[in-house]
N, CA, C and O atoms as a GROMACS GRO file, in nm:
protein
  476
    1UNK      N    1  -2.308 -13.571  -5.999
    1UNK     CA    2  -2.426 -13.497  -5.967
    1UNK      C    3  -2.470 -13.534  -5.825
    1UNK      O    4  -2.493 -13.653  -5.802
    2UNK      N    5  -2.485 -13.434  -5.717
    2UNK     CA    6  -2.548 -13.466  -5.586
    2UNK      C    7  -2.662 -13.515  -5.605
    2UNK      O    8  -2.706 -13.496  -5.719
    3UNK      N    9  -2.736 -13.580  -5.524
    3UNK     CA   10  -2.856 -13.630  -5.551
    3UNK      C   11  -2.926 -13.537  -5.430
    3UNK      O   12  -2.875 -13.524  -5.319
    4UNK      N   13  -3.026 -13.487  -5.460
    4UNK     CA   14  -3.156 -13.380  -5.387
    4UNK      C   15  -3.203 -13.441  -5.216
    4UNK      O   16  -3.274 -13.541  -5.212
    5UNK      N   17  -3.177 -13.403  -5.137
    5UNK     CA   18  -3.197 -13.490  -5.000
    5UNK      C   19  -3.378 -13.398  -4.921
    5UNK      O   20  -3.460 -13.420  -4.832
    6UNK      N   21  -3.353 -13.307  -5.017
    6UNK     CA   22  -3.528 -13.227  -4.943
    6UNK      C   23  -3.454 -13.164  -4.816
    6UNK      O   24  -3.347 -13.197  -4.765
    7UNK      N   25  -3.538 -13.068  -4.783
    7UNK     CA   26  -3.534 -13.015  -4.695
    7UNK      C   27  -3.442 -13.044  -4.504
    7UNK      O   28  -3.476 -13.129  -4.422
    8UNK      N   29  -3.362 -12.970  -4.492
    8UNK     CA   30  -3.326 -13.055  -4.377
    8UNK      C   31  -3.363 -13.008  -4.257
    8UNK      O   32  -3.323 -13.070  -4.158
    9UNK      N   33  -3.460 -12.869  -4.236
    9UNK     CA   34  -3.471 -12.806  -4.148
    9UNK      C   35  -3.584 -12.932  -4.125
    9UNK      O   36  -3.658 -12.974  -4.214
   10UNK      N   37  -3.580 -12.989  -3.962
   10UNK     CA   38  -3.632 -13.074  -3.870
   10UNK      C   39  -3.808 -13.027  -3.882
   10UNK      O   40  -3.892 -13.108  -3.922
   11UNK      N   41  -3.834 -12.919  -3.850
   11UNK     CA   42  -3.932 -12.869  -3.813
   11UNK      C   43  -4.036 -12.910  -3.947
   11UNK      O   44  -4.138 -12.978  -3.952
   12UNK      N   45  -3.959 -12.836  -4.050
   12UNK     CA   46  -4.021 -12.806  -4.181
   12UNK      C   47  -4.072 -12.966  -4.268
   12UNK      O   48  -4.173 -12.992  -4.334
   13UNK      N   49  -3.916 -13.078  -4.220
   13UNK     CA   50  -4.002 -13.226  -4.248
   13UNK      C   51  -4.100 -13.251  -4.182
   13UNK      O   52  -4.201 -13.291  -4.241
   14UNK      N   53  -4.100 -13.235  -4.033
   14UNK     CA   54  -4.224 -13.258  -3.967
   14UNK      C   55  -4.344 -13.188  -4.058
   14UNK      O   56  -4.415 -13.274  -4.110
   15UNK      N   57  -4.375 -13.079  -4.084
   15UNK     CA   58  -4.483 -13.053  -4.153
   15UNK      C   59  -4.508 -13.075  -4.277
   15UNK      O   60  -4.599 -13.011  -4.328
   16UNK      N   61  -4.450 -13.150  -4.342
   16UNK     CA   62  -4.443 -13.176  -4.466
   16UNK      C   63  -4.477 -13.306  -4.464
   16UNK      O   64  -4.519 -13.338  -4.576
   17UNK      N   65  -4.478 -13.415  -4.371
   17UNK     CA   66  -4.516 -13.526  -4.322
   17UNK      C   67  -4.653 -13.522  -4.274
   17UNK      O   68  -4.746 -13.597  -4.301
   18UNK      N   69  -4.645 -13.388  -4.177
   18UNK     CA   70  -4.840 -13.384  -4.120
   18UNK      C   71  -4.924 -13.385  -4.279
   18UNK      O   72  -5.018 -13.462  -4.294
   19UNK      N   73  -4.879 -13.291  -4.394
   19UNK     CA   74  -4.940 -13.240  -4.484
   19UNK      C   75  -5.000 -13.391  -4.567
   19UNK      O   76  -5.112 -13.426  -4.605
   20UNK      N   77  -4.875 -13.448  -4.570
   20UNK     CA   78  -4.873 -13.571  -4.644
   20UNK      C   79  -4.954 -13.635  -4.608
   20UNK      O   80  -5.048 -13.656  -4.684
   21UNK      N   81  -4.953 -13.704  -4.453
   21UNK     CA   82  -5.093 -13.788  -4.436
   21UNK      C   83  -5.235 -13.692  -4.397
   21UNK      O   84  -5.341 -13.736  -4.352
   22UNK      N   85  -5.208 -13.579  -4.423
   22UNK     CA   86  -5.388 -13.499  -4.446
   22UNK      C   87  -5.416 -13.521  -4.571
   22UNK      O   88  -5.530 -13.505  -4.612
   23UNK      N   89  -5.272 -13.578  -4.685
   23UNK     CA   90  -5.339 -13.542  -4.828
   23UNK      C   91  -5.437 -13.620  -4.864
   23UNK      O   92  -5.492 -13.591  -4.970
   24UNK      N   93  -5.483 -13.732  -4.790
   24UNK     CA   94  -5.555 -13.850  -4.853
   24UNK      C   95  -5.685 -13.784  -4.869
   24UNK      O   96  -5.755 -13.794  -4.970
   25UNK      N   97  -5.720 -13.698  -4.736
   25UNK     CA   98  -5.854 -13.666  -4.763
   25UNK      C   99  -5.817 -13.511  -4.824
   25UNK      O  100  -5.922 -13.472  -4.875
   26UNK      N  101  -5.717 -13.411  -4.841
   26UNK     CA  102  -5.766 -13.310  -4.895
   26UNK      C  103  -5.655 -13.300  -5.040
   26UNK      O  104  -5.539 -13.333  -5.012
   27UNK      N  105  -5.670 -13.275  -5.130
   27UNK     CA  106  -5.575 -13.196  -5.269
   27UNK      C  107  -5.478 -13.116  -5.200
   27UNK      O  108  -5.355 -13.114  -5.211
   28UNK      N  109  -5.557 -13.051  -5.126
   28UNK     CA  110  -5.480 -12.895  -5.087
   28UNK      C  111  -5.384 -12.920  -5.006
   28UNK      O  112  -5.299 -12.833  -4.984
   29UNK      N  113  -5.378 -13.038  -4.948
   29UNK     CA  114  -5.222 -13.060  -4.844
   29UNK      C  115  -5.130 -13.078  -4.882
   29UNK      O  116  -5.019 -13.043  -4.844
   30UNK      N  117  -5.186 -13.183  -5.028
   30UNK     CA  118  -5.134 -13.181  -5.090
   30UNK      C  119  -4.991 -13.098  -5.188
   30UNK      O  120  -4.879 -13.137  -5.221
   31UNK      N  121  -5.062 -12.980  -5.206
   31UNK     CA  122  -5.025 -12.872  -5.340
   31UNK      C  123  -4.930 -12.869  -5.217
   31UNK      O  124  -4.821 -12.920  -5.241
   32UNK      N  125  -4.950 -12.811  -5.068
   32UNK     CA  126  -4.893 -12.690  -5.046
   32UNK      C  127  -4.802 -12.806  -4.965
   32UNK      O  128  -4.709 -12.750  -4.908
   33UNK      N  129  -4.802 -12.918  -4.948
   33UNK     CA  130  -4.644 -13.020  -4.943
   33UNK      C  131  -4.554 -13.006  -5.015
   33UNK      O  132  -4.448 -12.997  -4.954
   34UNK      N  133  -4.542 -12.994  -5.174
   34UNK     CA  134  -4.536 -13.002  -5.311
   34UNK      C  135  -4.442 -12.843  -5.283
   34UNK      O  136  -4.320 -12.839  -5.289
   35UNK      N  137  -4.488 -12.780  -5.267
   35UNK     CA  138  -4.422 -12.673  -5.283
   35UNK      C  139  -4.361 -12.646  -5.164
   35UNK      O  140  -4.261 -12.585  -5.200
   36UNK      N  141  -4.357 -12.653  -5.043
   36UNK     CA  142  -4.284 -12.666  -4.919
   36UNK      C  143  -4.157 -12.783  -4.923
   36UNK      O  144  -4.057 -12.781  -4.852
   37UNK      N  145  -4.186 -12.866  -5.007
   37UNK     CA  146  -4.088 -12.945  -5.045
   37UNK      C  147  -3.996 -12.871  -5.154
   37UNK      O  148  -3.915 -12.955  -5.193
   38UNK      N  149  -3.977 -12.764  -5.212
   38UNK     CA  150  -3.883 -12.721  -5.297
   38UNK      C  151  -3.782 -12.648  -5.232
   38UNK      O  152  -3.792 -12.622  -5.112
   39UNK      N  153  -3.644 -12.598  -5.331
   39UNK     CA  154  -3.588 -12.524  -5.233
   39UNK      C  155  -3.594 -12.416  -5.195
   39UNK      O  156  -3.682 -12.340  -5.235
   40UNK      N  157  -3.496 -12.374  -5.100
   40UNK     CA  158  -3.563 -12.202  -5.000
   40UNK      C  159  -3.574 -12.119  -5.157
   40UNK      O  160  -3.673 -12.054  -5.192
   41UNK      N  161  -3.439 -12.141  -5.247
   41UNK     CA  162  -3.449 -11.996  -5.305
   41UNK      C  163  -3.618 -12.002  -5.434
   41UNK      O  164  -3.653 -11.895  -5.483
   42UNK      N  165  -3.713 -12.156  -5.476
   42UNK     CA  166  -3.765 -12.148  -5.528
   42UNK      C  167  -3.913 -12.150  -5.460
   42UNK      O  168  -4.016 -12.187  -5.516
   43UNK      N  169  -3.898 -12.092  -5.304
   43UNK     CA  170  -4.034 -12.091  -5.201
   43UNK      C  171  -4.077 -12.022  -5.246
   43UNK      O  172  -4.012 -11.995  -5.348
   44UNK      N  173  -4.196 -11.939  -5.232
   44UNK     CA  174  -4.290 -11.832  -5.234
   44UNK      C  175  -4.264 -11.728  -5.158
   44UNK      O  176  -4.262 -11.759  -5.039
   45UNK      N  177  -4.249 -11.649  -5.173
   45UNK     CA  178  -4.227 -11.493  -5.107
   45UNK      C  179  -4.380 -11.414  -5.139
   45UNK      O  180  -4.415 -11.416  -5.257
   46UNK      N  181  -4.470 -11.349  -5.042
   46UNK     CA  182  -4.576 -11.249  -5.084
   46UNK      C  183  -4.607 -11.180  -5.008
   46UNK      O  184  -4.641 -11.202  -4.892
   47UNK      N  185  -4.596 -11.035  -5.095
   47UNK     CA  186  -4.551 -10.922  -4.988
   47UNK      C  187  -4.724 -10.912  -4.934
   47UNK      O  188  -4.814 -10.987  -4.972
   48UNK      N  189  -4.736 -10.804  -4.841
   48UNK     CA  190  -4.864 -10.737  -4.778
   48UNK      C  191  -4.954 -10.695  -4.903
   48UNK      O  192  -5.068 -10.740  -4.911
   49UNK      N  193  -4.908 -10.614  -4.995
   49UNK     CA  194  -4.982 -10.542  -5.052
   49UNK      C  195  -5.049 -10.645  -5.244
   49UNK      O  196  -5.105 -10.607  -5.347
   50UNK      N  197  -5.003 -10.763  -5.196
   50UNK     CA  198  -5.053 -10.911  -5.321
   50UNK      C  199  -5.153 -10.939  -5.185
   50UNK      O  200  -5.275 -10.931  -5.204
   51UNK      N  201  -5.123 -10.960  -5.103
   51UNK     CA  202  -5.268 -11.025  -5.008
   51UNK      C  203  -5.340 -10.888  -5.015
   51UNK      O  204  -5.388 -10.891  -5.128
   52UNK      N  205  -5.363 -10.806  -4.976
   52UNK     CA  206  -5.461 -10.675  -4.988
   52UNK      C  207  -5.552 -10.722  -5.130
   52UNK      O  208  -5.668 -10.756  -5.155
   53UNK      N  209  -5.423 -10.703  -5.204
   53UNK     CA  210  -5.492 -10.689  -5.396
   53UNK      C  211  -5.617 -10.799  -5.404
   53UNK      O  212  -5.729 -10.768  -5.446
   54UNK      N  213  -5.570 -10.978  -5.340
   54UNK     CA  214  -5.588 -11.073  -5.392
   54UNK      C  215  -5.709 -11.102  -5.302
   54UNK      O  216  -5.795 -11.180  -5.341
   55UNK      N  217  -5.720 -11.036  -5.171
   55UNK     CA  218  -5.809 -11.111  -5.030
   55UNK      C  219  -5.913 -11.060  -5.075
   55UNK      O  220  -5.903 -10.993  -5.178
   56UNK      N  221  -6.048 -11.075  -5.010
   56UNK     CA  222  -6.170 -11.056  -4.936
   56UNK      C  223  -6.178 -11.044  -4.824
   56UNK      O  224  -6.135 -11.138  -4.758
   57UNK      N  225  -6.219 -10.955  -4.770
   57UNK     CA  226  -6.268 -10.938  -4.617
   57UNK      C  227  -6.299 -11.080  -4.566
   57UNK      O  228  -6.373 -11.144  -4.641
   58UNK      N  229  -6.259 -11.138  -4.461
   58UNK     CA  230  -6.270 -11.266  -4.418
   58UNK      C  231  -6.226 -11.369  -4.413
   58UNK      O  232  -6.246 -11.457  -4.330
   59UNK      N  233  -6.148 -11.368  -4.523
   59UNK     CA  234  -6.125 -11.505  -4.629
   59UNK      C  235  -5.945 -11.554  -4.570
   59UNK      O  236  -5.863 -11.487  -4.507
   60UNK      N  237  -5.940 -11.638  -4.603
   60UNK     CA  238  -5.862 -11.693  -4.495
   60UNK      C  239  -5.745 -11.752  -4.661
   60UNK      O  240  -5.781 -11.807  -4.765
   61UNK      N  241  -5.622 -11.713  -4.620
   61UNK     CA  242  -5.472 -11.717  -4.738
   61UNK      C  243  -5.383 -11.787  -4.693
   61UNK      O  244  -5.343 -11.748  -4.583
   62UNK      N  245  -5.336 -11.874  -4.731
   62UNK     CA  246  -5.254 -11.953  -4.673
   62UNK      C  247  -5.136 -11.947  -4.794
   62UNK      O  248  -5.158 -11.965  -4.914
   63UNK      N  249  -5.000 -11.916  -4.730
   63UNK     CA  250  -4.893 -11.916  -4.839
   63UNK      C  251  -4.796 -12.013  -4.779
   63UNK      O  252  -4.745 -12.017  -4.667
   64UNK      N  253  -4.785 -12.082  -4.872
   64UNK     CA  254  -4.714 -12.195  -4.854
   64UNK      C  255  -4.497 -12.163  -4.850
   64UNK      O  256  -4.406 -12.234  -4.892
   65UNK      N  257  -4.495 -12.038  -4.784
   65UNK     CA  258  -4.357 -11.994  -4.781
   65UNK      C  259  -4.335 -11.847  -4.699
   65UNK      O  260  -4.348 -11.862  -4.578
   66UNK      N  261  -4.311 -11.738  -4.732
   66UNK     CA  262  -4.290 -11.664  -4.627
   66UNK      C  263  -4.365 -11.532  -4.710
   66UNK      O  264  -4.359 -11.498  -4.828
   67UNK      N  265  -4.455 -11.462  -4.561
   67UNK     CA  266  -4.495 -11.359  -4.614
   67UNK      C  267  -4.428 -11.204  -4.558
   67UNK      O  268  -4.433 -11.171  -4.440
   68UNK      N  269  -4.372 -11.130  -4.653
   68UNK     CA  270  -4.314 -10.995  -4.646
   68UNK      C  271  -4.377 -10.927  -4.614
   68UNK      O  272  -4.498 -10.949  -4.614
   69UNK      N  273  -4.305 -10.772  -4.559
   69UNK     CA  274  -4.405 -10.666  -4.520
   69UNK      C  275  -4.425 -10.545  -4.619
   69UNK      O  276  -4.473 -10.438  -4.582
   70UNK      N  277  -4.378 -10.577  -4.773
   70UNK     CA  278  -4.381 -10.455  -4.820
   70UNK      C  279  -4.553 -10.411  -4.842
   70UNK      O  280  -4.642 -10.492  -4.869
   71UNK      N  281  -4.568 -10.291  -4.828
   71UNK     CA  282  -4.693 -10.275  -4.883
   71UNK      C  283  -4.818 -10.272  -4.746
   71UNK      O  284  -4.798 -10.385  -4.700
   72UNK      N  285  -4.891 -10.233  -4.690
   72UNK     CA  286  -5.018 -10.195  -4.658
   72UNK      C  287  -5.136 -10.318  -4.656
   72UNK      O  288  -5.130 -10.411  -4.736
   73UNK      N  289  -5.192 -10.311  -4.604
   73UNK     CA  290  -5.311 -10.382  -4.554
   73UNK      C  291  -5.391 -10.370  -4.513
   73UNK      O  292  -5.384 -10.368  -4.390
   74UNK      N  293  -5.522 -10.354  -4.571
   74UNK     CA  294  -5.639 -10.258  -4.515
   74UNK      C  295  -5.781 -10.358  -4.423
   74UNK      O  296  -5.861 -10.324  -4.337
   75UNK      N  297  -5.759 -10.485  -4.492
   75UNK     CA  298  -5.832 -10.619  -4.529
   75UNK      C  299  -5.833 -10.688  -4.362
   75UNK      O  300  -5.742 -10.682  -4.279
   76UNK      N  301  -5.925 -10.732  -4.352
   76UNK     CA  302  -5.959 -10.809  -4.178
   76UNK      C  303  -5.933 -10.945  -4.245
   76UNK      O  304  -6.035 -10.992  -4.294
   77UNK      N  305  -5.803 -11.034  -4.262
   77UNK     CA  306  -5.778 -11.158  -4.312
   77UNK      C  307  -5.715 -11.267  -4.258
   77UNK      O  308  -5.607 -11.239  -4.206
   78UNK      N  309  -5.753 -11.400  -4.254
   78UNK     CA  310  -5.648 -11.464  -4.142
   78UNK      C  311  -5.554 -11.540  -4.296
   78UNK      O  312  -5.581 -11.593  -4.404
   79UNK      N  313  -5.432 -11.501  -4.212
   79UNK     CA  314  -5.340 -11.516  -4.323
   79UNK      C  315  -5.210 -11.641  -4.237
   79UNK      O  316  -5.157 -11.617  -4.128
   80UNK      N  317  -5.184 -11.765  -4.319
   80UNK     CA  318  -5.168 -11.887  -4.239
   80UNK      C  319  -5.016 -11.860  -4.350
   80UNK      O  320  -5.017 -11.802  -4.459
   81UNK      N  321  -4.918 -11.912  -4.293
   81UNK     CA  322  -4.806 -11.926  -4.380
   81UNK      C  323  -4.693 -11.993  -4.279
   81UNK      O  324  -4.701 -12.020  -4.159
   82UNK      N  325  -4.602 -12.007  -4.358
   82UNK     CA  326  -4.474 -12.121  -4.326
   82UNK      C  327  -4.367 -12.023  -4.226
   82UNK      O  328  -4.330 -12.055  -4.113
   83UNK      N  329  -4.332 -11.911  -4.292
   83UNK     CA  330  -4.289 -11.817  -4.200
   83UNK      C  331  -4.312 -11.705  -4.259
   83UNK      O  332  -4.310 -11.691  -4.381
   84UNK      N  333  -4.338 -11.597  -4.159
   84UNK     CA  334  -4.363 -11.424  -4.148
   84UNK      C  335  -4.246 -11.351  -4.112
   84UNK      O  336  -4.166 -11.409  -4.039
   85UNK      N  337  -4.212 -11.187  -4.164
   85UNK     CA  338  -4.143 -11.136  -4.112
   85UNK      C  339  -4.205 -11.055  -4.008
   85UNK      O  340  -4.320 -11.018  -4.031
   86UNK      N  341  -4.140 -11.014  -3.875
   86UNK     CA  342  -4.180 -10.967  -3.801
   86UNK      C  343  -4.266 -10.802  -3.807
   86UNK      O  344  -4.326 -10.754  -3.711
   87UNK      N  345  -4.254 -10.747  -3.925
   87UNK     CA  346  -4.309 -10.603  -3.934
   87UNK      C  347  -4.445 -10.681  -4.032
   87UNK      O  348  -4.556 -10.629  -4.034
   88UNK      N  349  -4.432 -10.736  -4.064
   88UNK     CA  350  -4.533 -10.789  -4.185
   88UNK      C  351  -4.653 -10.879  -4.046
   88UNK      O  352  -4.775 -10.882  -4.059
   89UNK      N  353  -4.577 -10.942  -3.926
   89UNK     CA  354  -4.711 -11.008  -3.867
   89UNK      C  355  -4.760 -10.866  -3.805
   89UNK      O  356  -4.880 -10.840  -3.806
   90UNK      N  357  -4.669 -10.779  -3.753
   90UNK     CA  358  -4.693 -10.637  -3.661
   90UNK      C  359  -4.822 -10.591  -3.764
   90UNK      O  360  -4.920 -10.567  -3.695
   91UNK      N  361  -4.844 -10.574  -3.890
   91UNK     CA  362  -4.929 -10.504  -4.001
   91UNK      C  363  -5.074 -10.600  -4.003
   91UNK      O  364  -5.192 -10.567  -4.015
   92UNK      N  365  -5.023 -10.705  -3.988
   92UNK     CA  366  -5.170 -10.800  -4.023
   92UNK      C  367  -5.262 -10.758  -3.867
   92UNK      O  368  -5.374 -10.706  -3.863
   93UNK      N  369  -5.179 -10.796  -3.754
   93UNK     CA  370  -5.211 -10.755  -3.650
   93UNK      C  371  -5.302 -10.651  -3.603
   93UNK      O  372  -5.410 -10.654  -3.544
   94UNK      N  373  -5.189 -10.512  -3.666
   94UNK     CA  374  -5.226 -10.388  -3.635
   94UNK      C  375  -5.398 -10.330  -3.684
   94UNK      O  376  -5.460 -10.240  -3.628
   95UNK      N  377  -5.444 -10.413  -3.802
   95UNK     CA  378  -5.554 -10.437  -3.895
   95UNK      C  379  -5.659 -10.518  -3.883
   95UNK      O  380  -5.728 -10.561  -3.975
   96UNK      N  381  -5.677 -10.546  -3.719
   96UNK     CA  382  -5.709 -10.684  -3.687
   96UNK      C  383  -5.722 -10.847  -3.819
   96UNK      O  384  -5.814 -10.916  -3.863
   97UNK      N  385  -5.606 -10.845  -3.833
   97UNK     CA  386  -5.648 -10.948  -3.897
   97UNK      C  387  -5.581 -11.092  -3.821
   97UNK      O  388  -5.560 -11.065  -3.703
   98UNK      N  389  -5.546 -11.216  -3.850
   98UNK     CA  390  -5.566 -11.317  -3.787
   98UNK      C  391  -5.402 -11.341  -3.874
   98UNK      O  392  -5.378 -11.301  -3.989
   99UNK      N  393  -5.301 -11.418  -3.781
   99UNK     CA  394  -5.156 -11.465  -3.832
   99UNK      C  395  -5.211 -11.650  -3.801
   99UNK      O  396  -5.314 -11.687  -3.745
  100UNK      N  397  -5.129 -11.714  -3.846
  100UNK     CA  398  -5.151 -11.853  -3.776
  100UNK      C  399  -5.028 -11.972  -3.873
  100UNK      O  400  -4.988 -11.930  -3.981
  101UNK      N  401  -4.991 -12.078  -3.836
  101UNK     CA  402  -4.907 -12.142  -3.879
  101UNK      C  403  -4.999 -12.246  -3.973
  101UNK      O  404  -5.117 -12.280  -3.987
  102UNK      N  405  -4.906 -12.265  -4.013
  102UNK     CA  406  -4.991 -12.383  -4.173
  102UNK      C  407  -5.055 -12.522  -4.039
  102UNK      O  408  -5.173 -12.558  -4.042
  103UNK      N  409  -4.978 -12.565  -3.960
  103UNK     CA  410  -5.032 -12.652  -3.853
  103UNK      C  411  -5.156 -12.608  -3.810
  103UNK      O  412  -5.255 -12.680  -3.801
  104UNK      N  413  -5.151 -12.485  -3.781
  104UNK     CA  414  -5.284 -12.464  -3.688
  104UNK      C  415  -5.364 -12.431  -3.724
  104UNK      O  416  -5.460 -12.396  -3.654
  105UNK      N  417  -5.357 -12.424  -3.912
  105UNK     CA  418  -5.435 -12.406  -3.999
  105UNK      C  419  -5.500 -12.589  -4.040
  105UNK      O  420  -5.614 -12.622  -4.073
  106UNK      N  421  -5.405 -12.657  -4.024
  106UNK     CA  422  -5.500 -12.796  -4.044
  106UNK      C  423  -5.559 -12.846  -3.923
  106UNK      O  424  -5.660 -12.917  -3.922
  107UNK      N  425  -5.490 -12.807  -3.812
  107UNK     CA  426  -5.610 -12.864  -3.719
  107UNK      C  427  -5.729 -12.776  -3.699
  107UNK      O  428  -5.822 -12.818  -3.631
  108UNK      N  429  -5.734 -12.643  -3.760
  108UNK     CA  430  -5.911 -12.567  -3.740
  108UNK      C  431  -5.979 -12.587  -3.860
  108UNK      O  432  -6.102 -12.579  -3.872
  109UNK      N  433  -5.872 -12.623  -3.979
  109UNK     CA  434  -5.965 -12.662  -4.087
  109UNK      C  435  -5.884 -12.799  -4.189
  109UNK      O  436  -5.800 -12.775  -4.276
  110UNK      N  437  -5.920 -12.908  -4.161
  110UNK     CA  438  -5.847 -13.015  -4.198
  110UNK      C  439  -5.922 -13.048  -4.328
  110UNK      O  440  -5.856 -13.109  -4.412
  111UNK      N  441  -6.034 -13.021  -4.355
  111UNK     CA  442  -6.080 -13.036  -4.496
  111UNK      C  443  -6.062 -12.930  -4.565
  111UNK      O  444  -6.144 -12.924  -4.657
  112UNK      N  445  -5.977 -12.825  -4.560
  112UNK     CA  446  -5.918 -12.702  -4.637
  112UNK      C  447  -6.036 -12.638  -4.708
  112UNK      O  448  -6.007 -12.610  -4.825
  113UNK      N  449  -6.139 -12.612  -4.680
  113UNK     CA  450  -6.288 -12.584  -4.726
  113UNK      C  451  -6.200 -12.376  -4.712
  113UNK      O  452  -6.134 -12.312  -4.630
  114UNK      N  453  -6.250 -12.360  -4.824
  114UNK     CA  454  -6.226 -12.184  -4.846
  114UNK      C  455  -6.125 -12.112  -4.833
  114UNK      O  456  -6.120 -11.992  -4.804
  115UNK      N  457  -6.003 -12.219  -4.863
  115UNK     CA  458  -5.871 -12.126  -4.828
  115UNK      C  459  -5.803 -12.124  -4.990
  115UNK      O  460  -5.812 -12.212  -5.075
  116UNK      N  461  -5.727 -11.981  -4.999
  116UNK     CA  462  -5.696 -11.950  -5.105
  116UNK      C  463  -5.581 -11.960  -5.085
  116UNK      O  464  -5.553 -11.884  -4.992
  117UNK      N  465  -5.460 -12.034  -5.135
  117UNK     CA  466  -5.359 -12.047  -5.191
  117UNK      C  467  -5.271 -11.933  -5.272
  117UNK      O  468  -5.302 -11.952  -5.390
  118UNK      N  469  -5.154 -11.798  -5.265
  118UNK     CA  470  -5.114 -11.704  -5.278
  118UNK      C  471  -4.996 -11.744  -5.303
  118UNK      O  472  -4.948 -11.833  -5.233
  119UNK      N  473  -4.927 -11.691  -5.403
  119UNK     CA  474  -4.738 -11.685  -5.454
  119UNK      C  475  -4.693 -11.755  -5.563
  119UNK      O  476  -4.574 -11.750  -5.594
   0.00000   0.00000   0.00000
């Protein structure tokens, strides 16, 4: 039996390390380490039209894996995730809504105060 080595993309340990020492003070760096630590094929995938269904005007989604473009978006939302496809950031965009990386989501909000978790 191989034994599980985690993730080897460079980038992706680095953030999985930032997450880790934010977890002391938040849960939520927690969760979304936890699941950034699994593998690609058991990440989170969520298309446009699950953030529409699931958002509020405002409210800020953070998916801890990659968000798709199927589906429409009507919603003004800043939507933080691990990676985007390029027609799916073009849609959030086009809608003024807000794209941003899970990083630059803990340095504007490091106590994870109002972010909803999606996938």
């Amino acid at each position: 039996m191989v034994k599980r080595t985690g993730p080897t993309n460079l980038q992706l340990k680095d953030l999985i390390e930032e997450l880790n020492s934010k977890s002391r003070d938040c849960n939520l760096w927690k969760r979304v380490a936890k699941d950034l630590n699994k593998p690609t094929r058991q990440r989170r995938i969520v298309n446009l039209y699950k953030i529409n269904k699931c958002a509020k005007d405002g409210e800020t989604i953070l998916v801890p894996g990659k968000v798709l473009s199927v589906g429409d978006i009507d919603r003004k939302v800043v939507v933080a995730a691990y990676q985007f496809s390029d027609l799916a950031k073009e849609k959030i965009l086009k809608n003024n809504g807000t794209i941003m990386s899970i990083s630059e989501l803990i340095t504007k909000n490091p106590e994870g105060k109002k972010v909803r978790i999606l996938g």
